[in-house]
N, CA, C, O and CB atoms as a CASP TS submission, in Angstrom:
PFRMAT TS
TARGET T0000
AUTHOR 0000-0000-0000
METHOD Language model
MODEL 1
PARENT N/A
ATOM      1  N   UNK     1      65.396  19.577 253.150  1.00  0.00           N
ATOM      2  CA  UNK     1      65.316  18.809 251.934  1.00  0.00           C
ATOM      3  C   UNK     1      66.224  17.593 252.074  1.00  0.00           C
ATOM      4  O   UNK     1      67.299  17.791 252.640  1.00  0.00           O
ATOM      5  CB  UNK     1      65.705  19.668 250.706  1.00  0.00           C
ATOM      6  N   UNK     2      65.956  16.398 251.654  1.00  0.00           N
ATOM      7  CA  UNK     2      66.621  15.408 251.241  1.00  0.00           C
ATOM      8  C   UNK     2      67.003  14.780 250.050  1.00  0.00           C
ATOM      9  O   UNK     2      66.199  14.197 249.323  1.00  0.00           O
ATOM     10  CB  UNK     2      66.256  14.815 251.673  1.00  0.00           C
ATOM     11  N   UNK     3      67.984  14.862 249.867  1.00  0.00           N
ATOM     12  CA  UNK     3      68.541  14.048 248.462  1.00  0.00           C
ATOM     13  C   UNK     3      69.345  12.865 248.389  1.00  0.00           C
ATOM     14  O   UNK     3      70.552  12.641 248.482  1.00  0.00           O
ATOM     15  CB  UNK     3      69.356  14.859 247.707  1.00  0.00           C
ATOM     16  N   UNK     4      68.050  11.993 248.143  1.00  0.00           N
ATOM     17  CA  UNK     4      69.154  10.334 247.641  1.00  0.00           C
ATOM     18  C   UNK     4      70.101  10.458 246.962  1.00  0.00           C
ATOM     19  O   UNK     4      69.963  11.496 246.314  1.00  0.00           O
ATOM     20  CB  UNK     4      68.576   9.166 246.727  1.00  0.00           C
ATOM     21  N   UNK     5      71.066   9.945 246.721  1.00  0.00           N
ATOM     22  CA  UNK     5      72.081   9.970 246.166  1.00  0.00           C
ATOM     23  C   UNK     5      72.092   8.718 245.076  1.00  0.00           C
ATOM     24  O   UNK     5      71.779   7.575 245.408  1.00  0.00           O
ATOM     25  CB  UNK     5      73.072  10.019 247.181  1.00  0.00           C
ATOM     26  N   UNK     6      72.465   9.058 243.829  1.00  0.00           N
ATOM     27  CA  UNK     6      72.601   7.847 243.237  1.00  0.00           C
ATOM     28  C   UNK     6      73.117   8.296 241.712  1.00  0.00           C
ATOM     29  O   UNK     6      72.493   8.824 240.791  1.00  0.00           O
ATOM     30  CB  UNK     6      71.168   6.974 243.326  1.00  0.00           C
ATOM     31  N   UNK     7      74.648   7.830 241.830  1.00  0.00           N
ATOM     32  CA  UNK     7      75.041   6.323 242.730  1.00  0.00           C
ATOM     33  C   UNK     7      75.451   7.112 243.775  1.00  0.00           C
ATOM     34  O   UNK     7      75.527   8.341 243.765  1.00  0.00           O
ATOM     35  CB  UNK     7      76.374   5.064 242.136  1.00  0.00           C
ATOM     36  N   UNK     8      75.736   6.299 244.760  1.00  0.00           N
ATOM     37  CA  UNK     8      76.218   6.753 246.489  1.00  0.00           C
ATOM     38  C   UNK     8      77.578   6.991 246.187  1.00  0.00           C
ATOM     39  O   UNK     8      77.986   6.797 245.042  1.00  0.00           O
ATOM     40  CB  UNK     8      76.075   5.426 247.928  1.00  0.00           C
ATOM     41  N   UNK     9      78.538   7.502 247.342  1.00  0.00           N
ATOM     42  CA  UNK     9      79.411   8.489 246.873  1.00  0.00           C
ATOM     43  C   UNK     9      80.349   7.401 247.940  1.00  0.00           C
ATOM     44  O   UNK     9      79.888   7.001 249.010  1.00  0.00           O
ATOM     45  CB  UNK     9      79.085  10.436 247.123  1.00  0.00           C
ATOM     46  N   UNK    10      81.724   7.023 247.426  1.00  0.00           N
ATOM     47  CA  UNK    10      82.485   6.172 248.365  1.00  0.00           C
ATOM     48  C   UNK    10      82.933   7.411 249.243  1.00  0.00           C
ATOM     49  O   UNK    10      83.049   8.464 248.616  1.00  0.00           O
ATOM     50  CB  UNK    10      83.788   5.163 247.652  1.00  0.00           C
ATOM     51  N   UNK    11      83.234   7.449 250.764  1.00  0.00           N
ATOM     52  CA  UNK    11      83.674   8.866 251.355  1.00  0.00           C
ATOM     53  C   UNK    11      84.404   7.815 252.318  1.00  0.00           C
ATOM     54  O   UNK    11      84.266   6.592 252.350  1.00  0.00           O
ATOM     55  CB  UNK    11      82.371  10.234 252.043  1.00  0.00           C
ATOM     56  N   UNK    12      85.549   8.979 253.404  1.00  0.00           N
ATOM     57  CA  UNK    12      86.231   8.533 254.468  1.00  0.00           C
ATOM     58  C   UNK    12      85.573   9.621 255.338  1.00  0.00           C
ATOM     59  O   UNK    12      85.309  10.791 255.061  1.00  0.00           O
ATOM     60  CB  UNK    12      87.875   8.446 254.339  1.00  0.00           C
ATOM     61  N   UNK    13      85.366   8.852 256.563  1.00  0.00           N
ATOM     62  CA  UNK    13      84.497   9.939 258.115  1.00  0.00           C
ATOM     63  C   UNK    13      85.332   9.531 258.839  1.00  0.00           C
ATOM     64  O   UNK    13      86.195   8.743 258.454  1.00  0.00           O
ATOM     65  CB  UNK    13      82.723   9.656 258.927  1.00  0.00           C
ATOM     66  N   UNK    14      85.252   9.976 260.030  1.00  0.00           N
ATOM     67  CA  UNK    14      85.712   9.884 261.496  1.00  0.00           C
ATOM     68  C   UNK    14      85.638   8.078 262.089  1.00  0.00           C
ATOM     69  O   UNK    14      86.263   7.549 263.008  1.00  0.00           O
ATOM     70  CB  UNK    14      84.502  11.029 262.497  1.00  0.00           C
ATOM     71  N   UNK    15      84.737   7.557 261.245  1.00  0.00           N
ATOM     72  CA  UNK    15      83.951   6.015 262.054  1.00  0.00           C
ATOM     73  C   UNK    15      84.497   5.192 260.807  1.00  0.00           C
ATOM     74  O   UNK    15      84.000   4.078 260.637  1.00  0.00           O
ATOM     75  CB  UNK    15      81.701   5.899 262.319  1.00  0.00           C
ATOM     76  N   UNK    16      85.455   5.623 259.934  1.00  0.00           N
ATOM     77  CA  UNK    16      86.341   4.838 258.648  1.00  0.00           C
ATOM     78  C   UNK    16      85.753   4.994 257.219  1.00  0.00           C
ATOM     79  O   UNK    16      85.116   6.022 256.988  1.00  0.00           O
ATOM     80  CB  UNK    16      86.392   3.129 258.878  1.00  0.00           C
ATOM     81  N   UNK    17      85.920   3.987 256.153  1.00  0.00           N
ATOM     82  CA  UNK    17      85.566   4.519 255.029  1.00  0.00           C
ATOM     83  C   UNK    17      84.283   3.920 254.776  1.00  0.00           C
ATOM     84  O   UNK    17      84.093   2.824 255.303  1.00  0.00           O
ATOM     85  CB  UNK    17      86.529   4.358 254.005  1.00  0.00           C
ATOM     86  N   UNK    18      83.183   4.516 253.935  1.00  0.00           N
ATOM     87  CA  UNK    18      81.937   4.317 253.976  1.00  0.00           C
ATOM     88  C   UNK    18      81.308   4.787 252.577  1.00  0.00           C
ATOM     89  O   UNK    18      81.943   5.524 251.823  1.00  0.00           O
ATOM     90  CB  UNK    18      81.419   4.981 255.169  1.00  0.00           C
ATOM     91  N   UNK    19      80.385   4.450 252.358  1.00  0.00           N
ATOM     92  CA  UNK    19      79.063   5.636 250.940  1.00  0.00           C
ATOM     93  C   UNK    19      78.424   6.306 251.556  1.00  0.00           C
ATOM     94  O   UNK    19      77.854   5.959 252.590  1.00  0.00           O
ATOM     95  CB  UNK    19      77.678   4.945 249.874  1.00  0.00           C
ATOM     96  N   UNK    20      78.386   7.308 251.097  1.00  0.00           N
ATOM     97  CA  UNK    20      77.293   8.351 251.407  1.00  0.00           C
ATOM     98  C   UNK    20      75.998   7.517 250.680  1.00  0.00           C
ATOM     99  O   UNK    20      76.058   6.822 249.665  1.00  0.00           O
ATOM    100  CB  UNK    20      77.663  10.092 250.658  1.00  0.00           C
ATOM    101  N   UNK    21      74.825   7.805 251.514  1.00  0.00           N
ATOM    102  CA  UNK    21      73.493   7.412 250.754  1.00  0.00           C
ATOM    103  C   UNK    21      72.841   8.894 250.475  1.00  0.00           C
ATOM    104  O   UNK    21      72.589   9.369 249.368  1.00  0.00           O
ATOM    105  CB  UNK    21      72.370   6.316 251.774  1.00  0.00           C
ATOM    106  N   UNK    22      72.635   9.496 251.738  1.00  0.00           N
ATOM    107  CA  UNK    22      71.745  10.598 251.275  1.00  0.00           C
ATOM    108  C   UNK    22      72.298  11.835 251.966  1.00  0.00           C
ATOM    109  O   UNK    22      73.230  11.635 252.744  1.00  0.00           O
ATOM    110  CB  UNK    22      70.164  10.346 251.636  1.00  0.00           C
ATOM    111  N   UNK    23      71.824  13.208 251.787  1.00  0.00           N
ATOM    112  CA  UNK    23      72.066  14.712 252.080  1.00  0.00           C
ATOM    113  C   UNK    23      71.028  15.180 252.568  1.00  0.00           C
ATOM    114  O   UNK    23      69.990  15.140 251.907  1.00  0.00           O
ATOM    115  CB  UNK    23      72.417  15.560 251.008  1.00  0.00           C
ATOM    116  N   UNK    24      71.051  15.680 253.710  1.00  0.00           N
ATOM    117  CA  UNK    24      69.805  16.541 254.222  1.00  0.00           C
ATOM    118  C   UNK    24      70.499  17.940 254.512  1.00  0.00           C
ATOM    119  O   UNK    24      71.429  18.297 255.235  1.00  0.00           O
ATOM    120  CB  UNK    24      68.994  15.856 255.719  1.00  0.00           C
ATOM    121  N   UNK    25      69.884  18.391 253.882  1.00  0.00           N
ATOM    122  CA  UNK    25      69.829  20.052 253.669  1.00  0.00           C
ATOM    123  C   UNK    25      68.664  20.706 254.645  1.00  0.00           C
ATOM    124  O   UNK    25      67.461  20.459 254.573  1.00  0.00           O
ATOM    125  CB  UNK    25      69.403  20.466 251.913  1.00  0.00           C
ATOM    126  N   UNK    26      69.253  21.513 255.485  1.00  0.00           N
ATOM    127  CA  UNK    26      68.552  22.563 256.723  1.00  0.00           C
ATOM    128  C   UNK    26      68.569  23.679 256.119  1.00  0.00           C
ATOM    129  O   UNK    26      67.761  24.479 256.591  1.00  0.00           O
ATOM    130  CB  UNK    26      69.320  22.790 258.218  1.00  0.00           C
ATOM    131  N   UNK    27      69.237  24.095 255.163  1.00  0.00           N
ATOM    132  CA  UNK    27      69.212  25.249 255.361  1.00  0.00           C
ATOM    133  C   UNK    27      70.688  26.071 254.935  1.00  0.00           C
ATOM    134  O   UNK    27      71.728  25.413 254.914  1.00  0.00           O
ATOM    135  CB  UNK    27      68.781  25.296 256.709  1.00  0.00           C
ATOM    136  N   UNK    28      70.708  27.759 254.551  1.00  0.00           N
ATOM    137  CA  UNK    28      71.953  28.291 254.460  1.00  0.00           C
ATOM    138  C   UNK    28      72.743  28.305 255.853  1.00  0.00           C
ATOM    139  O   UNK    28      73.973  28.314 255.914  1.00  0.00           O
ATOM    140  CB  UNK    28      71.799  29.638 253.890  1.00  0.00           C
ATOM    141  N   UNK    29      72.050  28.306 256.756  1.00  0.00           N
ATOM    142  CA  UNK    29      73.042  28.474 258.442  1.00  0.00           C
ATOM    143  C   UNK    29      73.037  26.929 258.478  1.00  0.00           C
ATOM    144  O   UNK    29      71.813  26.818 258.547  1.00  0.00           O
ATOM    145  CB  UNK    29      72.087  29.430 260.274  1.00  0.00           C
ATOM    146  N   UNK    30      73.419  25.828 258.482  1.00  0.00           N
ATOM    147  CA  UNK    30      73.373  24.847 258.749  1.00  0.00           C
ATOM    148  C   UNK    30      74.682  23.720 257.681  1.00  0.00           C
ATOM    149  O   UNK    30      74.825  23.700 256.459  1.00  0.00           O
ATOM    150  CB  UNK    30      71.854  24.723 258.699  1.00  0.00           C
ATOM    151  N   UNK    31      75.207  23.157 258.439  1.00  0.00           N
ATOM    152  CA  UNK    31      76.092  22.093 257.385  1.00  0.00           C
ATOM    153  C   UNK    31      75.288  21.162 256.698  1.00  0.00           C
ATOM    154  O   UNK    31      74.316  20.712 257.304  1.00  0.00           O
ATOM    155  CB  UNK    31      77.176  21.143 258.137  1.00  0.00           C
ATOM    156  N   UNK    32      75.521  20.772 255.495  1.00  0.00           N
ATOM    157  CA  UNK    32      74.958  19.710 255.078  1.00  0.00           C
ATOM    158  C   UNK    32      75.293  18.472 256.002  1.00  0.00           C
ATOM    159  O   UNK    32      76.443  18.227 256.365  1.00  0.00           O
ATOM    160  CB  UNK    32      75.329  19.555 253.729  1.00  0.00           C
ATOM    161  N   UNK    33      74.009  17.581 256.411  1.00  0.00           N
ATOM    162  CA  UNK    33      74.396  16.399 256.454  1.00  0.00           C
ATOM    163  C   UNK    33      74.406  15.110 255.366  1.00  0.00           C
ATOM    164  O   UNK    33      73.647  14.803 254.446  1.00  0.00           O
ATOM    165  CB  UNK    33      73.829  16.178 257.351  1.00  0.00           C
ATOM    166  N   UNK    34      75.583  14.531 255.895  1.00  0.00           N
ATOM    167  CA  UNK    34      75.403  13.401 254.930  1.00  0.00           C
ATOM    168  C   UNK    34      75.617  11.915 255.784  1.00  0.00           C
ATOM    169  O   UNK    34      76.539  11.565 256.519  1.00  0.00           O
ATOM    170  CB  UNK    34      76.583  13.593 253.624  1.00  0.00           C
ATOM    171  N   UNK    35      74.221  11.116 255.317  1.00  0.00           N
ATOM    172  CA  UNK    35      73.970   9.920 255.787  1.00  0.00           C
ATOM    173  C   UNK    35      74.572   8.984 255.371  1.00  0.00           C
ATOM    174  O   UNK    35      74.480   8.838 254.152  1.00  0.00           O
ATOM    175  CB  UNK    35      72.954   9.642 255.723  1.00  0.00           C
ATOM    176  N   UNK    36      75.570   7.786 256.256  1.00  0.00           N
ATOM    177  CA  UNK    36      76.635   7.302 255.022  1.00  0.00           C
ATOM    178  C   UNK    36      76.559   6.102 255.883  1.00  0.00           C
ATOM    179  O   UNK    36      76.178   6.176 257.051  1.00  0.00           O
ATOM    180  CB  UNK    36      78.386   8.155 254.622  1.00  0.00           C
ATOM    181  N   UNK    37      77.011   4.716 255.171  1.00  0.00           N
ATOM    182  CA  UNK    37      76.916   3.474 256.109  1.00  0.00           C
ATOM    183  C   UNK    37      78.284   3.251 255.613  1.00  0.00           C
ATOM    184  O   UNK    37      78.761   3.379 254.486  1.00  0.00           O
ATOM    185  CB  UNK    37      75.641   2.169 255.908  1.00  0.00           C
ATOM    186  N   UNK    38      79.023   2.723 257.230  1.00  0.00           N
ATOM    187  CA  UNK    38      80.119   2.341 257.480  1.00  0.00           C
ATOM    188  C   UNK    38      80.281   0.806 256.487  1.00  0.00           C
ATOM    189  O   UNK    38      79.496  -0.133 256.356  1.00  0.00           O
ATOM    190  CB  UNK    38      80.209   2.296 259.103  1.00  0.00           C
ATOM    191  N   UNK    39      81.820   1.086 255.823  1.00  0.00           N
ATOM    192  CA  UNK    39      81.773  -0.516 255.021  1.00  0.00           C
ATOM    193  C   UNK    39      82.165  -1.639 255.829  1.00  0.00           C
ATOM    194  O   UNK    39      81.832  -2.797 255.581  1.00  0.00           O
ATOM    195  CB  UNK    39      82.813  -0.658 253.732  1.00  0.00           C
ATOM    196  N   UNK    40      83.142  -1.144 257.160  1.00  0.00           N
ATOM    197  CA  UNK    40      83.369  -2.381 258.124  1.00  0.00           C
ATOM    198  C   UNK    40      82.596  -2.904 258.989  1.00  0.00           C
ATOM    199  O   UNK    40      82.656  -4.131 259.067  1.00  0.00           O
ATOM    200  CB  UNK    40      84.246  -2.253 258.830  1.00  0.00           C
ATOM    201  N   UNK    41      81.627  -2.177 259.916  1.00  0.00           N
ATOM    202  CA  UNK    41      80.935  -2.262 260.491  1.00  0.00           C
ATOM    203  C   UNK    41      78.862  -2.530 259.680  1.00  0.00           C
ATOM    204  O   UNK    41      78.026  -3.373 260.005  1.00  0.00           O
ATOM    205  CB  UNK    41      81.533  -1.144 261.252  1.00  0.00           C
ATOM    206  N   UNK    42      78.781  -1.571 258.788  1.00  0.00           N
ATOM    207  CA  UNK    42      77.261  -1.440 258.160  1.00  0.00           C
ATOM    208  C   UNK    42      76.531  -0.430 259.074  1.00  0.00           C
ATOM    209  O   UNK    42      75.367  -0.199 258.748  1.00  0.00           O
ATOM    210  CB  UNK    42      76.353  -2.989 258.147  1.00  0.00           C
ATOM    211  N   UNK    43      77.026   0.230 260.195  1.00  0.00           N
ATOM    212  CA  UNK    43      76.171   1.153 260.800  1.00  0.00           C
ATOM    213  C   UNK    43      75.989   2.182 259.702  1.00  0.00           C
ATOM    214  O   UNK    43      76.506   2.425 258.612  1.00  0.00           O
ATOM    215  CB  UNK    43      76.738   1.732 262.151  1.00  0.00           C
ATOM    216  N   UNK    44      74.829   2.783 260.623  1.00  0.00           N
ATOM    217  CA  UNK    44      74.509   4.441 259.524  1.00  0.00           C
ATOM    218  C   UNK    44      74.514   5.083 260.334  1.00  0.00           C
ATOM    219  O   UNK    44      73.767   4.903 261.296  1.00  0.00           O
ATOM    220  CB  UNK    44      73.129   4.889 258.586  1.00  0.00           C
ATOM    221  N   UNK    45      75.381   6.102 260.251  1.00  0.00           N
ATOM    222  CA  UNK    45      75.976   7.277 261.117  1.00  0.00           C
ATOM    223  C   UNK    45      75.750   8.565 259.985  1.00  0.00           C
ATOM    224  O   UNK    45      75.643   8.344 258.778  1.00  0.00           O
ATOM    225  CB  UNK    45      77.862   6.971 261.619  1.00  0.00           C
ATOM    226  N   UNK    46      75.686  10.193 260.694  1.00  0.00           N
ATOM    227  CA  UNK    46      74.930  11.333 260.257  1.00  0.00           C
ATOM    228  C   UNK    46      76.415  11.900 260.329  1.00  0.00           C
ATOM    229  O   UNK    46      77.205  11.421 261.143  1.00  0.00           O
ATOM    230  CB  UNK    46      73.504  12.021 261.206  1.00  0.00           C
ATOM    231  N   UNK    47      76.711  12.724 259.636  1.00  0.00           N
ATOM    232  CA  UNK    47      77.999  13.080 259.392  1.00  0.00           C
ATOM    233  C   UNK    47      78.080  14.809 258.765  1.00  0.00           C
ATOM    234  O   UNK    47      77.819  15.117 257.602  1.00  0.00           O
ATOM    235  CB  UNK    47      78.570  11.889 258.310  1.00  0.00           C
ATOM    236  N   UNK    48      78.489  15.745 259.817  1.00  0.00           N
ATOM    237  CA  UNK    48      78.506  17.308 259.326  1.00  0.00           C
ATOM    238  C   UNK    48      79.285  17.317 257.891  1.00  0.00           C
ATOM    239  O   UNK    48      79.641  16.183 257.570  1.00  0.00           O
ATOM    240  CB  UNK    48      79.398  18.400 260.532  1.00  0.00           C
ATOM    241  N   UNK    49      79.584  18.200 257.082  1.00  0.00           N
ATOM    242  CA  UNK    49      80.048  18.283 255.728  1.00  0.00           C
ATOM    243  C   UNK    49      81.820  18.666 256.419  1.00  0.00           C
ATOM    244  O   UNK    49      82.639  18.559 255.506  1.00  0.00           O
ATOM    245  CB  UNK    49      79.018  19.709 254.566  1.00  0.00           C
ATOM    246  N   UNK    50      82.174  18.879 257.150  1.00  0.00           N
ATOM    247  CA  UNK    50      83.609  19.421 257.320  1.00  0.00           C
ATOM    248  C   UNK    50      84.279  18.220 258.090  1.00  0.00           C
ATOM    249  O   UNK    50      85.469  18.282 258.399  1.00  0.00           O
ATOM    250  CB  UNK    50      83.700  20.955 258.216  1.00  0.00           C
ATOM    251  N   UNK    51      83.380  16.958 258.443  1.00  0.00           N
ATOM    252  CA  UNK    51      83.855  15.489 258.538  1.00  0.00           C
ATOM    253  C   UNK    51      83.851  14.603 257.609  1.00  0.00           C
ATOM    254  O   UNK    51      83.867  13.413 257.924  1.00  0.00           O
ATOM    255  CB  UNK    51      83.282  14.877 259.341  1.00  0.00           C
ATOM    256  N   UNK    52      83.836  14.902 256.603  1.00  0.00           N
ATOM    257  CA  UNK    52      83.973  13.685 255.349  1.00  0.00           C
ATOM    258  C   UNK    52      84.951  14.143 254.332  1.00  0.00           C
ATOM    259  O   UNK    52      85.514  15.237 254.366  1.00  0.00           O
ATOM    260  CB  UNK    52      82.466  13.381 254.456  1.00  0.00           C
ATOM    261  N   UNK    53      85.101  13.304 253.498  1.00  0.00           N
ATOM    262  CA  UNK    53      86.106  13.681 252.836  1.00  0.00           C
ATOM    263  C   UNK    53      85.762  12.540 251.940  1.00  0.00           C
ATOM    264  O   UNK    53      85.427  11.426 252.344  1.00  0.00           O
ATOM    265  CB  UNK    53      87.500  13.855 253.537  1.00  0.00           C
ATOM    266  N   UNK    54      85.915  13.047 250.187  1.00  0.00           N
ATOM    267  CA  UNK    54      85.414  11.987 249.069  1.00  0.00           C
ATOM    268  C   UNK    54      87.137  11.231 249.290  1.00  0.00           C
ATOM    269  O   UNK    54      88.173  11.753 249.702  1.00  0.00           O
ATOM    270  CB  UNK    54      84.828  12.852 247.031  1.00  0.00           C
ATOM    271  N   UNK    55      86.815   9.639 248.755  1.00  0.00           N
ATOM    272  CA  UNK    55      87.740   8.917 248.811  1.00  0.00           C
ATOM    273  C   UNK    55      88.559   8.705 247.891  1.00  0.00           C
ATOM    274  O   UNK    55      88.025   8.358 246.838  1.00  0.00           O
ATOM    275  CB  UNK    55      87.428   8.098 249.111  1.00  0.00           C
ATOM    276  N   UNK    56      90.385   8.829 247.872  1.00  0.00           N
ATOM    277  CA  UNK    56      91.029   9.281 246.762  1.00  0.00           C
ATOM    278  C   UNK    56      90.834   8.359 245.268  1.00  0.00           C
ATOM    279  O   UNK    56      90.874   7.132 245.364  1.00  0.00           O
ATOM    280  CB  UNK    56      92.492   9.350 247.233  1.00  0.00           C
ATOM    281  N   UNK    57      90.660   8.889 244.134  1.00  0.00           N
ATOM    282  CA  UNK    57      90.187   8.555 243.140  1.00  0.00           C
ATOM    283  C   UNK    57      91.009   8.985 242.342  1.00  0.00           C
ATOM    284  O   UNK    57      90.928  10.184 242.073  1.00  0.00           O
ATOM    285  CB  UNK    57      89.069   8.830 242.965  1.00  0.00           C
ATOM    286  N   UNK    58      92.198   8.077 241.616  1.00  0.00           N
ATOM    287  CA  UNK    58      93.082   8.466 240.528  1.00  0.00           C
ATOM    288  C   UNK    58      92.557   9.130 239.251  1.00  0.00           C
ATOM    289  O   UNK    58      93.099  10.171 238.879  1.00  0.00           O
ATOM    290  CB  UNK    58      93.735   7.337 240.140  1.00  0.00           C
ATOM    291  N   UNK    59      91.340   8.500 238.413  1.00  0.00           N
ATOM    292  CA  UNK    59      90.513   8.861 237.349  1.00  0.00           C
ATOM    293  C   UNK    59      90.090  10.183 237.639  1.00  0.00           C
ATOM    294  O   UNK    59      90.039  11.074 236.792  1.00  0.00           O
ATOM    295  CB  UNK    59      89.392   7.948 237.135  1.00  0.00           C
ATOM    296  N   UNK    60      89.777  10.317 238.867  1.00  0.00           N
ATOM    297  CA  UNK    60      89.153  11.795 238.741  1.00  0.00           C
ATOM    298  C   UNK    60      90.725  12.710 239.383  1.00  0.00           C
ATOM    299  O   UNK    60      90.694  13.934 239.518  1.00  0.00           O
ATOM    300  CB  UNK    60      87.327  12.021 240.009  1.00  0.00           C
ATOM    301  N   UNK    61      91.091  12.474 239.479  1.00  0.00           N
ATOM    302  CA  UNK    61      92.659  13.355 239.417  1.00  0.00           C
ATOM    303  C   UNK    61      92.310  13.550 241.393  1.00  0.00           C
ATOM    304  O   UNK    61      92.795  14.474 242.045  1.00  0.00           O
ATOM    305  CB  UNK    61      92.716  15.544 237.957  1.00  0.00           C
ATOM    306  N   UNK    62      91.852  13.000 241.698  1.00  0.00           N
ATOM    307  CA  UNK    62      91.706  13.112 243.152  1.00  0.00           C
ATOM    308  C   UNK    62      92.696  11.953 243.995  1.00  0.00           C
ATOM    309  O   UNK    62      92.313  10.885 244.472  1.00  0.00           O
ATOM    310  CB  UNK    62      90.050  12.891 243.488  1.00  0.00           C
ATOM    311  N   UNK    63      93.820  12.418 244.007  1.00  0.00           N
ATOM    312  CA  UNK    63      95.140  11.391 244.238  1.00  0.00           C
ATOM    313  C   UNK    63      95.586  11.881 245.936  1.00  0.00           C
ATOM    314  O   UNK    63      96.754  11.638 246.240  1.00  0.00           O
ATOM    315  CB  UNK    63      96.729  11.790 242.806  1.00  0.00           C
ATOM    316  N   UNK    64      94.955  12.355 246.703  1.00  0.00           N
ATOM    317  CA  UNK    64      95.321  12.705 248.084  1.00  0.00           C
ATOM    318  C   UNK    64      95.405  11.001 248.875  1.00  0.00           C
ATOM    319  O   UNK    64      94.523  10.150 248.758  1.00  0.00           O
ATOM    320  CB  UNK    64      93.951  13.925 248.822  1.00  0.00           C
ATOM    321  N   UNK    65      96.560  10.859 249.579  1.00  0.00           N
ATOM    322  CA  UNK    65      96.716   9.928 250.312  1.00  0.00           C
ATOM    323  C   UNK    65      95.835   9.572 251.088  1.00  0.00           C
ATOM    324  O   UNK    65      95.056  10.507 251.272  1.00  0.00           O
ATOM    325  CB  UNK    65      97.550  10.038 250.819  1.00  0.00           C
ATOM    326  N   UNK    66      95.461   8.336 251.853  1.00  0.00           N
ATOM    327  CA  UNK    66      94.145   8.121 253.086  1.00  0.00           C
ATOM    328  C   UNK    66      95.046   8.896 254.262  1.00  0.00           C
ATOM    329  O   UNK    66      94.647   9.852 254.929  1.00  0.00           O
ATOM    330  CB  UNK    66      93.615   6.030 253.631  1.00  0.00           C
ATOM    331  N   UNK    67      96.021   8.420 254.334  1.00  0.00           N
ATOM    332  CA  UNK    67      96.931   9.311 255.722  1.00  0.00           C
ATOM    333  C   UNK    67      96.434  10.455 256.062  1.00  0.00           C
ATOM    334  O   UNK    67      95.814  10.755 257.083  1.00  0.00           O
ATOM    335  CB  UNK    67      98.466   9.781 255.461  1.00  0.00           C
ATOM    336  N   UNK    68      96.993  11.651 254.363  1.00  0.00           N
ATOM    337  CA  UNK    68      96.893  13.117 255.032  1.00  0.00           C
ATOM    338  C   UNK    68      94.992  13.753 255.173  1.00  0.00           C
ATOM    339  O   UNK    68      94.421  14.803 255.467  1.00  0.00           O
ATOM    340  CB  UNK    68      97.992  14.338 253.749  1.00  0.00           C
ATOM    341  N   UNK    69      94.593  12.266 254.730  1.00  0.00           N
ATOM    342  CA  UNK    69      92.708  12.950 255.051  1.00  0.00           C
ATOM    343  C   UNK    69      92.616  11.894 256.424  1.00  0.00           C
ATOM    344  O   UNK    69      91.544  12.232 256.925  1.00  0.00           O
ATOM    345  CB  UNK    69      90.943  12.418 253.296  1.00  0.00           C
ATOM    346  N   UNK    70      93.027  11.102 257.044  1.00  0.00           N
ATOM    347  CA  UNK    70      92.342  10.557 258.167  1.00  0.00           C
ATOM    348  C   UNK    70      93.603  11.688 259.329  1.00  0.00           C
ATOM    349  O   UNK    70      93.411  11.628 260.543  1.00  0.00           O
ATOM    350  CB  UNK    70      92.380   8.348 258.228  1.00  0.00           C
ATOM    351  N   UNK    71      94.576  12.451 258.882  1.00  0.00           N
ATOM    352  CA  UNK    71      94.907  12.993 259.783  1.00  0.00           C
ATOM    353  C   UNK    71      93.749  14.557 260.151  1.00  0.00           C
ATOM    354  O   UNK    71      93.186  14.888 261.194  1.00  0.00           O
ATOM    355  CB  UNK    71      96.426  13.133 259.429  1.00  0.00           C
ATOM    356  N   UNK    72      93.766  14.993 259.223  1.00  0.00           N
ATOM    357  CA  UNK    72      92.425  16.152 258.823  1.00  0.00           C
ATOM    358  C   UNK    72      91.259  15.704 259.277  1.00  0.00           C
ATOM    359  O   UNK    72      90.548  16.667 259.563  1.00  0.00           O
ATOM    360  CB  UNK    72      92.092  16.426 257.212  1.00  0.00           C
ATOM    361  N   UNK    73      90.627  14.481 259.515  1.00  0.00           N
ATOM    362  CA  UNK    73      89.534  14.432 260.333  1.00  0.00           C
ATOM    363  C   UNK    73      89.694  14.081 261.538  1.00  0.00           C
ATOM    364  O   UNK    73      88.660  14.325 262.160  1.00  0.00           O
ATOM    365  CB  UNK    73      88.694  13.750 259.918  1.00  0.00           C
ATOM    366  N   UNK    74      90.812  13.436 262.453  1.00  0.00           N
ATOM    367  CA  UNK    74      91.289  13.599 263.381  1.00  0.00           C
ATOM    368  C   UNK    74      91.302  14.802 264.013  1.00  0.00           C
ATOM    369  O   UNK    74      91.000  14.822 265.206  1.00  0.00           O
ATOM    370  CB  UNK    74      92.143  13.210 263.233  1.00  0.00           C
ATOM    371  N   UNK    75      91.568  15.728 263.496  1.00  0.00           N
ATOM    372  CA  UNK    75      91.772  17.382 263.657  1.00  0.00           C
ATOM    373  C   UNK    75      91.003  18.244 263.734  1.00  0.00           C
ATOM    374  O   UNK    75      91.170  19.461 263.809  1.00  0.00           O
ATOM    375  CB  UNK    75      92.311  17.938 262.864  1.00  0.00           C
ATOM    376  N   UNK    76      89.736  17.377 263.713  1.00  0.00           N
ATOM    377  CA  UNK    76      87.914  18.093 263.866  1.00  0.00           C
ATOM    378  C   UNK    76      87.894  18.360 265.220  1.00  0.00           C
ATOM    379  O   UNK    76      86.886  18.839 265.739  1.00  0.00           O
ATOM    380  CB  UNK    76      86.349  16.918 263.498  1.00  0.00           C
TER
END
């Protein structure tokens, strides 16, 4: 299954910070992927669910530093 996303989701990956556009779903044995275009570059890179990380957001009480999440995907 695929699901557009909207609105797209600001996230940090392995390839820097980016939106998620869409989710493809395989399945219960399978990670979600999520399809996300890089904001420095514009590539679109496929990204397992235990490489992303939503980007810190004060309003939503989501206050984690970029540091201690680009050290955590380093660590994949």
């Amino acid at each position: 299954m695929i699901k557009q996303l909207n609105p797209t989701l600001p996230v940090i990956t392995p390839k820097g910070e980016a939106y998620a556009h869409l989710i493809i779903d395989y399945g219960m044995e399978e990670h979600l992927l999520w399809v996300c275009f890089i904001n420095e570059t514009g590539e679109c890179w496929t990204f397992r669910n235990p490489q992303i990380r939503l980007k810190p957001n004060e309003t939503f009480n989501r206050s984690k530093t970029s540091e201690i999440i680009w050290k955590h995907l380093n660590n994949l």
